[in-house]
C-alpha positions as CSV (number, residue, x, y, z in Angstrom):
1,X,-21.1,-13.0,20.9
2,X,-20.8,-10.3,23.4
3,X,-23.2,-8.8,25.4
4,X,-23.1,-4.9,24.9
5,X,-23.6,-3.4,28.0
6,X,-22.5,-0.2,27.3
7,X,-20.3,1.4,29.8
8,X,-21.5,1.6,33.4
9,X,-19.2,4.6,35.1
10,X,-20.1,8.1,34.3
11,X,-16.6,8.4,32.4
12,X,-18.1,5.6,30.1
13,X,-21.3,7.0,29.5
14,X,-19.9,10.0,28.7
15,X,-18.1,8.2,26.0
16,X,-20.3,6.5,25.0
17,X,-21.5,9.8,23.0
18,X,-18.4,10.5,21.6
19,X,-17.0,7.9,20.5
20,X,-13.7,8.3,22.7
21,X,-11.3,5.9,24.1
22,X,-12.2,5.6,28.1
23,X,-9.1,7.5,28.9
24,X,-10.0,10.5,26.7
25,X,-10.9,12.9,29.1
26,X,-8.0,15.2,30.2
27,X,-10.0,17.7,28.1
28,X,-13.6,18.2,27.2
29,X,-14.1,16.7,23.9
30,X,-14.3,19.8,22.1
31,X,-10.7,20.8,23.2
32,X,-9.1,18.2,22.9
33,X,-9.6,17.7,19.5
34,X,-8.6,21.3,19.3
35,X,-5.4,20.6,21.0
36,X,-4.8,17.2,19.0
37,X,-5.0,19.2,15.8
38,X,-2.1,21.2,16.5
39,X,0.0,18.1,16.5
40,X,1.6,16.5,13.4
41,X,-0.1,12.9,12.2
42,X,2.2,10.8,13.7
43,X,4.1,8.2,11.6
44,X,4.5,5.2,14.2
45,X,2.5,2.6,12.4
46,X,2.3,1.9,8.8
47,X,-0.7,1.5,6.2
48,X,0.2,-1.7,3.8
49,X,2.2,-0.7,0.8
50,X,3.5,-2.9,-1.9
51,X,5.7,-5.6,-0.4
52,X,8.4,-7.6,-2.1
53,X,10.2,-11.1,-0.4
54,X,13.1,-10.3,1.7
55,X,14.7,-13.4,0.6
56,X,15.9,-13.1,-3.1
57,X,14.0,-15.5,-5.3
58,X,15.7,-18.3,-6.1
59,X,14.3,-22.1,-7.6
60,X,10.6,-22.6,-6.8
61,X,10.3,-25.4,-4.3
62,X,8.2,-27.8,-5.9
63,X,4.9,-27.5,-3.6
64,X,3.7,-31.1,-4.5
65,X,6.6,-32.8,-3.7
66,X,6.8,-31.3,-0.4
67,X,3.2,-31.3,0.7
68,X,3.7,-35.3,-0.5
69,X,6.9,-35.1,2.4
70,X,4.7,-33.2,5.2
71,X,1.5,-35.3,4.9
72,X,0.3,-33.5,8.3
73,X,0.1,-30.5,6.4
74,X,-1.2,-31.8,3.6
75,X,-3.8,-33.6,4.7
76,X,-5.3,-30.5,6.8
77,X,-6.0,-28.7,3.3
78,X,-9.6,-29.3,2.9
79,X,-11.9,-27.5,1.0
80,X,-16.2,-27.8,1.6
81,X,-18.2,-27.9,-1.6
82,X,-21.4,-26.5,-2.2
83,X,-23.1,-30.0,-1.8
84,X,-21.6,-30.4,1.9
85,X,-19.0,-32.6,1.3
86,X,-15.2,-31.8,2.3
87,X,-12.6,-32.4,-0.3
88,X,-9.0,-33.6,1.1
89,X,-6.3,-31.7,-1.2
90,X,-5.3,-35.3,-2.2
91,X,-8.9,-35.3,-4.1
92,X,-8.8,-31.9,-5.4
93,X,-9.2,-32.3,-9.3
94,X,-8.4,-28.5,-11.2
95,X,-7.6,-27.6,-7.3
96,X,-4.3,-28.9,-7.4
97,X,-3.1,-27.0,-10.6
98,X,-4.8,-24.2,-8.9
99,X,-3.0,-23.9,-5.7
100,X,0.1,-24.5,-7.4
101,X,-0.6,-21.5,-9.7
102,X,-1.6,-19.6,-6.6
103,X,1.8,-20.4,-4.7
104,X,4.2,-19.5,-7.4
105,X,2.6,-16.5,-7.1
106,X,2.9,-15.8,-3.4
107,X,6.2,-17.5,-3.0
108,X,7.7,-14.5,-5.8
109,X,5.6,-11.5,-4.4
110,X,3.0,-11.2,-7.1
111,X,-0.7,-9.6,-6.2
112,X,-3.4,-12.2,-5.8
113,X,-5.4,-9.1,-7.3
114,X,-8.8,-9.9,-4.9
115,X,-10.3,-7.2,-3.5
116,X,-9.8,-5.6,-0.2
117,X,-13.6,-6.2,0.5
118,X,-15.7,-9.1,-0.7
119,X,-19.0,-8.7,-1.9
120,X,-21.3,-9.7,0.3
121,X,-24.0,-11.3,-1.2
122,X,-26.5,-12.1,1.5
123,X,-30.0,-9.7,0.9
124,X,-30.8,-7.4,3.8
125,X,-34.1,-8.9,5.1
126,X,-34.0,-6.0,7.9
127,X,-31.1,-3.7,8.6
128,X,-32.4,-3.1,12.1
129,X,-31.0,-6.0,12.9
130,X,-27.9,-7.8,12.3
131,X,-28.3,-9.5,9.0
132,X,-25.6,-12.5,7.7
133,X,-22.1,-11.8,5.4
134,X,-22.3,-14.7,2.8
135,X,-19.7,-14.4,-0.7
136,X,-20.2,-16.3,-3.9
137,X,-18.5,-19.7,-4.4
138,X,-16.0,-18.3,-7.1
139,X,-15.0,-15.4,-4.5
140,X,-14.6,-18.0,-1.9
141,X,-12.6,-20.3,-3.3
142,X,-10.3,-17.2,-4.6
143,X,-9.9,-16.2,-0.9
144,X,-9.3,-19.5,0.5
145,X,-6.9,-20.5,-2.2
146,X,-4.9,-17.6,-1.6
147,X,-4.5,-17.8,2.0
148,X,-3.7,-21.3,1.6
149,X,-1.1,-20.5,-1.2
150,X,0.2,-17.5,0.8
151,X,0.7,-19.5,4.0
152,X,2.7,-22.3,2.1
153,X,4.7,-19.4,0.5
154,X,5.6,-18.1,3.8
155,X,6.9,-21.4,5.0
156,X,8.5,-22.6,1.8
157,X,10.3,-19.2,1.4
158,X,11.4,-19.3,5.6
159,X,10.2,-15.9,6.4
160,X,9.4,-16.9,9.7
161,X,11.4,-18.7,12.5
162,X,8.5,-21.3,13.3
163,X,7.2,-23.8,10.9
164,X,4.2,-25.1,10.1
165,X,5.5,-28.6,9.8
166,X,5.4,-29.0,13.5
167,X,1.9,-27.5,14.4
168,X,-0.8,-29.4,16.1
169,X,-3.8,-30.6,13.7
170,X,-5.8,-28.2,15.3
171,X,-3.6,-25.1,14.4
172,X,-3.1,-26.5,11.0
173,X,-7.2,-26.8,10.6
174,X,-6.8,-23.1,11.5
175,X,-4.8,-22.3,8.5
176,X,-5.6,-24.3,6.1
177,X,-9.6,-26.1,7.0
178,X,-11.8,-23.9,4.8
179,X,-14.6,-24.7,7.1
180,X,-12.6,-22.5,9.8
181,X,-12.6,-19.5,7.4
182,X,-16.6,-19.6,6.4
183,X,-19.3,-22.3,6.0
184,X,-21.4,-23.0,3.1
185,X,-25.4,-22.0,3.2
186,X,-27.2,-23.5,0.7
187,X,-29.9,-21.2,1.8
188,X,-27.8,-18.3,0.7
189,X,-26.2,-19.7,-2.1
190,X,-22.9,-18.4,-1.2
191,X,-20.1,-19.4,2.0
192,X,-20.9,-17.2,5.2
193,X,-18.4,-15.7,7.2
194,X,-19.1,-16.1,11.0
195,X,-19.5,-19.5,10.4
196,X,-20.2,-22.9,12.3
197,X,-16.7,-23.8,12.6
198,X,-15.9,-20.2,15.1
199,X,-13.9,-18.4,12.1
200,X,-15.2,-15.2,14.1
201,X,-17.3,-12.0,13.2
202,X,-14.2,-10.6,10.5
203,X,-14.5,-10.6,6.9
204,X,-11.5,-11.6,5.3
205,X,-8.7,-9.7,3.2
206,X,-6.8,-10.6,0.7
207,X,-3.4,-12.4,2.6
208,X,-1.6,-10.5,0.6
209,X,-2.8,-7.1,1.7
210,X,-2.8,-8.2,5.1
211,X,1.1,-9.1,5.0
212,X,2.2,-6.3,3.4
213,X,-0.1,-4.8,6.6
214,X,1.9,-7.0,9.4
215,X,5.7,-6.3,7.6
216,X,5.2,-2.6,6.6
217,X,4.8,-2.8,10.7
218,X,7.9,-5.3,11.4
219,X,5.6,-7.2,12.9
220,X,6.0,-11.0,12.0
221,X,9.8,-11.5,12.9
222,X,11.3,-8.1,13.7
223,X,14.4,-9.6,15.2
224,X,15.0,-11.0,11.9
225,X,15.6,-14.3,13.0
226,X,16.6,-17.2,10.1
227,X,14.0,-19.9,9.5
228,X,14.8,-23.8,10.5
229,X,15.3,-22.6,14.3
230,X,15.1,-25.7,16.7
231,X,15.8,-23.9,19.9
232,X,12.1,-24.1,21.8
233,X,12.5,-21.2,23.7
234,X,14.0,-19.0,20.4
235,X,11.0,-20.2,19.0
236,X,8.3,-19.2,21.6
237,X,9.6,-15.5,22.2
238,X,9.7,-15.2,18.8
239,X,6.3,-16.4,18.0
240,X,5.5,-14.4,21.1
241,X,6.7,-11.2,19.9
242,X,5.4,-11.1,16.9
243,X,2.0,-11.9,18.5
244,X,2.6,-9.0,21.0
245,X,3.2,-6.4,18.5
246,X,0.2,-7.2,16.6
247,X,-1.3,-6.6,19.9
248,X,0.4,-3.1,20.9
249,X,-1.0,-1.8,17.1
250,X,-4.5,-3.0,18.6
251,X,-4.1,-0.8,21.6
252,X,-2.3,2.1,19.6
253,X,-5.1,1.8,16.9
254,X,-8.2,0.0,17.6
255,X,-11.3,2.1,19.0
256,X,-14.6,-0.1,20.4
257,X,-17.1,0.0,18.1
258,X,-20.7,1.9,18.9
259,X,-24.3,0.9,19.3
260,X,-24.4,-2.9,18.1
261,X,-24.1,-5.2,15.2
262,X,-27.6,-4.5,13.2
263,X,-26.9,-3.7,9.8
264,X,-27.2,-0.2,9.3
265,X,-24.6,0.5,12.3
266,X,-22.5,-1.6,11.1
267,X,-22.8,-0.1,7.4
268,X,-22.0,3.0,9.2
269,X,-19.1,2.5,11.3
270,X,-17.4,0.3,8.2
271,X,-19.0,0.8,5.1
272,X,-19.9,-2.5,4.8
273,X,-23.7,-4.5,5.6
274,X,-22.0,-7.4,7.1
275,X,-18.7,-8.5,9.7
276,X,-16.3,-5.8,9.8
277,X,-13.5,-6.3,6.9
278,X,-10.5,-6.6,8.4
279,X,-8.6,-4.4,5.4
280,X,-11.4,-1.2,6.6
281,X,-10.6,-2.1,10.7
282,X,-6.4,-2.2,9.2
283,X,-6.9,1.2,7.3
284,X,-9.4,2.9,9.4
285,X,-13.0,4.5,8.0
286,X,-14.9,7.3,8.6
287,X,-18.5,8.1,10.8
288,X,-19.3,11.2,10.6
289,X,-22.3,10.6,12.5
290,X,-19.8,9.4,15.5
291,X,-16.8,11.0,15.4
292,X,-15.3,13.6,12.9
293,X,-11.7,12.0,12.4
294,X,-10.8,8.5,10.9
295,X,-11.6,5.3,13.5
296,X,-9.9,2.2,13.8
297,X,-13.1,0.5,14.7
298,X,-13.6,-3.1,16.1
299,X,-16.4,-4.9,16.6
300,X,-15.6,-5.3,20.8
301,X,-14.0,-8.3,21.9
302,X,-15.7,-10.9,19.5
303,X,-14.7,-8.8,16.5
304,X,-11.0,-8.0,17.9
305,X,-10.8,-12.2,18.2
306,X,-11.6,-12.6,15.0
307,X,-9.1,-9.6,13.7
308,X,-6.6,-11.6,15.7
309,X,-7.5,-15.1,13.8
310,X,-7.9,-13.6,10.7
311,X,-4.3,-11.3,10.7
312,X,-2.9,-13.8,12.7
313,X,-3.4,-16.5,10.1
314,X,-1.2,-14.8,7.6
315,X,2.2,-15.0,9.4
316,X,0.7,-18.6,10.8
317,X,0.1,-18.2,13.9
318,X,-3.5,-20.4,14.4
319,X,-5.4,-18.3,16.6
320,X,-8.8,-20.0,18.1
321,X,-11.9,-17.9,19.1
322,X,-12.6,-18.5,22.9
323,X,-15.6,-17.8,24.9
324,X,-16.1,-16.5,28.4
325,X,-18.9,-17.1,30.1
326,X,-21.7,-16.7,31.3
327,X,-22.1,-13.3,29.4
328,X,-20.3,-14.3,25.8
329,X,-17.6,-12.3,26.2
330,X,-14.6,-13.3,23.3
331,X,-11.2,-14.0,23.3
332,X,-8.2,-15.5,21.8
333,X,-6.3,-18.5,22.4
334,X,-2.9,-18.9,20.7
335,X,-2.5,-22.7,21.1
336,X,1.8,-22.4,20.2
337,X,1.8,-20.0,23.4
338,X,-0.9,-21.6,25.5
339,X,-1.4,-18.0,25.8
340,X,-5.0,-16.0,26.1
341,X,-6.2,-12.8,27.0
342,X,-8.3,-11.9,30.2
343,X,-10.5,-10.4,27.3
344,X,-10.6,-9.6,24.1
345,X,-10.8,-5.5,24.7
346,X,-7.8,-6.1,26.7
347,X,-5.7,-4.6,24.2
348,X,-7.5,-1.5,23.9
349,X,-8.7,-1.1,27.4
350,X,-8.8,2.4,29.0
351,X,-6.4,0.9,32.0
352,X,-3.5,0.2,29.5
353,X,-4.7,1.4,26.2
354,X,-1.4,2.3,24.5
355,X,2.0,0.7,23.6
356,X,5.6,1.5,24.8
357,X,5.7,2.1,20.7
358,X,3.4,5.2,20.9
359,X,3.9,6.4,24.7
360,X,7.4,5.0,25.5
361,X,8.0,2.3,28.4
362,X,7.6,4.8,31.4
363,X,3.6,4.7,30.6
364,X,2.9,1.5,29.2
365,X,4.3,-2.1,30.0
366,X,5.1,-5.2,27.0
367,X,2.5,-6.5,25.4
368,X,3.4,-9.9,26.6
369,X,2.7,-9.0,29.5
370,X,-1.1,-9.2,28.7
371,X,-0.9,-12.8,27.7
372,X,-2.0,-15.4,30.4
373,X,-1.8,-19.3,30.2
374,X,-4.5,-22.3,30.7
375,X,-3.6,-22.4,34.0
376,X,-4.6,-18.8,35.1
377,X,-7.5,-19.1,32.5
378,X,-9.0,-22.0,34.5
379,X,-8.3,-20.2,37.9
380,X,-10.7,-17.1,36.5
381,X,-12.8,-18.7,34.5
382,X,-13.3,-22.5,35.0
383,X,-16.2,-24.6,36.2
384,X,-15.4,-24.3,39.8
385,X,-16.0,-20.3,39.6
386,X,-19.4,-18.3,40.1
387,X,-21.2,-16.7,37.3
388,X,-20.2,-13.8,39.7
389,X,-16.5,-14.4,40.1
390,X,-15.9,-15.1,36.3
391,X,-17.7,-12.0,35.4
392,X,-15.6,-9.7,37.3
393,X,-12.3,-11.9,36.2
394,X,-13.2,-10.6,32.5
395,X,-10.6,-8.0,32.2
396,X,-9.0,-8.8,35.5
397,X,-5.1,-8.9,33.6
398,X,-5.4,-5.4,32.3
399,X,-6.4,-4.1,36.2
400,X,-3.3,-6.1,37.7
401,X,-0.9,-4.3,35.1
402,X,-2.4,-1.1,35.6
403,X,-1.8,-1.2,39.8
404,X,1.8,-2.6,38.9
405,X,2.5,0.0,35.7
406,X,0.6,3.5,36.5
407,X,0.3,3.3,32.7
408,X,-1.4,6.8,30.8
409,X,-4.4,5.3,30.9
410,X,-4.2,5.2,34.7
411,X,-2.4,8.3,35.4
412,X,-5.3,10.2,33.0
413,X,-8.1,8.6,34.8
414,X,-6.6,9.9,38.2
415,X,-6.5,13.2,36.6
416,X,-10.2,12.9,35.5
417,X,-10.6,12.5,39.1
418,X,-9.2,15.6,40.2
419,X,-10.8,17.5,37.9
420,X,-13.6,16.3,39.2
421,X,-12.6,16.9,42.4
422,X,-13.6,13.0,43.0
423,X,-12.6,11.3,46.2
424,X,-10.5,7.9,46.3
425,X,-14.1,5.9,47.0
426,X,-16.1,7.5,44.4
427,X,-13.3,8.7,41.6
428,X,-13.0,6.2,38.6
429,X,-10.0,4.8,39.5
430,X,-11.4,2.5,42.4
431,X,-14.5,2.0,40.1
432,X,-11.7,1.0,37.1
433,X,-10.2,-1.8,39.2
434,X,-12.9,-2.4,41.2
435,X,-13.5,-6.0,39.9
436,X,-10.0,-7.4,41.3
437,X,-9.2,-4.6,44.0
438,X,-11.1,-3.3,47.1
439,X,-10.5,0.0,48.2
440,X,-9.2,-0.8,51.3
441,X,-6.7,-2.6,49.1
442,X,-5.6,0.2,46.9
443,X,-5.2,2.5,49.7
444,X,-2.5,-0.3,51.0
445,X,-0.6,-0.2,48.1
446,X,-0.4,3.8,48.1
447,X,-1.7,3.8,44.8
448,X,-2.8,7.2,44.4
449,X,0.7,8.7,46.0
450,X,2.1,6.5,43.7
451,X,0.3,8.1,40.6
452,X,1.0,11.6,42.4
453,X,4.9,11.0,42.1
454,X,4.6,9.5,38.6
455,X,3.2,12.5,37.5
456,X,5.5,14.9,38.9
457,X,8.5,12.9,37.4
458,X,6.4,13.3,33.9
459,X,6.8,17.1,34.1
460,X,3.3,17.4,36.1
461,X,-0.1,17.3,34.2
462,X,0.2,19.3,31.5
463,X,3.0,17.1,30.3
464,X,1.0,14.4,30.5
465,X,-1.7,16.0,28.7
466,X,0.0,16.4,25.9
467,X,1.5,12.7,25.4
468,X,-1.8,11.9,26.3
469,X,-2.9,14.3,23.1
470,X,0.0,12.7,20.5
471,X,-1.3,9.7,21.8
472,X,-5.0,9.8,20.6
473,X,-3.9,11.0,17.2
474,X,-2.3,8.2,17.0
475,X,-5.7,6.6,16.7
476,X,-7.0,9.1,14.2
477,X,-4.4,8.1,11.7
């Protein structure tokens, strides 16, 4: 888990206090929310609504048979019992009839009927500090059985290009090991979420809810492409995509969370004594103590990693929770891309912040961008490196797009700058990339006369103000 160390710049600190994203300060706070109210809620994303195959039903595949011709998938269904013991599907008793119940359901579109939220039933011993998110057995099994169901749906009914017949046993544990979605504590007499196995700091939503989330947003295959694709290539941009978008709806909607992880914060910011459900992070909640409009909150980079696994899993995509040391910073690994992030508030960060979705491609770059392989992963991060050097790699992708970009995020932190009538050496800029570029280094690139001419092509700063402003509300809604 992450160490908070809330923002060091005096752009952060002052943000700190309000609850804004890092860029939001074209404005004093006051105005700007002034100025944002004059524009319409914008539309770009959508909240889940009731979603229905796209494929006309046909005959049911029958599950048994096919799980009996895909063993490797088979086999990686495994539930843990209350006594410790894990349970191959092939021993499953009732759970058999169960699952297949459960699949005829997902594979014609009918509600699992769960609830967005689980009750959590672990007792707060203190909420000063961060207490555990345990559910009852019976709500447990109904959770994992649906995702299970759901992502065997999804396959059976080729919605998506990639199958899960050729994943690695570790992706497949990510879908379907119930160990890798919470761990059983007899002490609590219920299955707790931020488990042993790494599931991540996210309680989990009905898949359901969560699909109708990622297609309202055309974000699992948006190119539409038919399932049974063999091409390798097809199959990694697609997968990539699809990836990426969930990614440019972080950065359009997510907002870092304040103060830490005790209980009542948490309660606070999400409504909730426990991990932050991913259906309240999807739909935004309310803080009135915080901010005065709806947040997208996220529990920083170990509860964005975990929003990441957890939405991720529903259009099977096995996303593993990473760490970066020394200070426990979290990201995500997508094994089928070998791709990671520098960080897990890459998304979100102030330097990039928005999508071409939201802010258009002249102020923002493709989210694949933001994706890095093993290979540059070990160069930042591995064994060889310094405490030092890996710290100030943590983040280090979002600064290299920024330099190449001049996305808002950039441009608005320049104009913070002038404002402040900040020089190159002690504006925010420098301090923003400082970690990967000296000074001497930025000067060499003509950074800041490159900013200057991007702004004058925008229409000068006001313009940029106000994309800057529809930007925001983006995050409000």
């Amino acid at each position: 888990m992450e160490s908070f160390h809330s923002h060091s710049d005096p752009r952060r600190r002052f943000l700190a206090g309000t609850a804004a994203s890092t860029a939001a300060l074209l404005l004093p706070w006051h105005a700007r929310f002034a100025n944002a109210a004059q524009v319409q809620p914008g539309t770009t994303w959508q909240l889940p609504g009731t979603w229905v195959p796209i494929t006309p039903i046909g005959v049911l595949p029958n599950l048994a048979n096919w799980l009996n011709l895909h063993t490797n998938v088979r086999d990686a269904i495994r539930w843990e019992h209350t006594n410790g013991s894990v349970i191959p599907y092939t021993s499953w008793i009732n759970g058999q009839s169960a699952l297949n119940t459960a699949y005829a359901h997902a594979f014609q579109g009918v509600a699992t009927g769960l609830p967005k939220v689980p009750v959590n039933i672990a007792p707060i011993i203190d909420p000063t500090i961060a207490n555990p998110t345990a559910i009852s057995a019976t709500d447990a099994w109904a959770l994992y059985l649906a995702h299970v169901a759901h992502s065997l749906a999804v396959e059976l009914r080729g919605d998506l290009p990639w199958s899960i017949t050729t994943m690695s046993a570790a992706e497949l544990s990510v879908l379907f090991d119930s160990r890798q979605f919470f761990a059983w504590r007899s002490d609590l007499n219920g299955y707790e979420f931020d488990g042993k196995f790494g599931g991540g700091y996210s309680t989990l939503a009905p898949p359901d809810f969560v699909y109708g989330f990622l297609q309202a947003n055309a974000i699992p295959n948006p190119q539409h492409i038919a399932a049974g694709q063999t091409n390798v290539r097809i199959l990694y941009t697609a997968k990539a995509n699809a990836f990426a978008r969930l990614l440019s709806w972080c950065g359009d909607k997510l907002n870092h969370f304040t103060g830490w992880t005790d209980t009542a914060n948490v309660t606070a910011l999400w409504q909730y004594g426990g991990c932050p459900p991913v259906s309240r992070v999807i739909e935004g909640t309310l803080n009135i103590g915080v901010a005065p409009t709806l947040r997208h909150w996220t529990a920083g980079c170990f509860g964005t990693t975990a929003f990441l696994r957890a939405v991720g899993r529903t259009m099977n995509i096995a996303v593993e929770v990473r760490y970066l040391p020394p200070l426990g910073h979290t990201t995500p690994y997508v094994p089928a891309l070998d791709a990671w992030l520098s960080h897990g508030d890459d998304p979100y960060n102030s330097l990039g912040n928005f999508s071409q979705q939201v802010v258009g491609s002249a102020l923002s770059y493709p989210p694949t961008q933001l994706l890095i392989n093993s290979a540059t992963h070990d160069a930042w991060f591995g064994p060889a490196l310094t405490d030092a050097q890996k710290i100030a790699n943590v983040g280090r992708r979002v600064q290299e797009l920024a330099v190449t970009n001049l996305p808002l995020g950039l441009l608005v932190s320049y104009l913070y700058d002038q404002f402040k009538n900040s020089t190159h050496a002690n504006g925010t800029v420098a301090d923003n990339l400082s970690n990967t570029y000296t000074l001497a280094q930025l000067e060499a690139m003509n950074l800041w006369q490159q900013m200057d001419t991007k702004i004058a092509m925008l229409g000068g700063a006001s313009a940029v103000q106000q994309i800057f402003d529809k930007a925001m509300l983006e995050k409000e809604t």
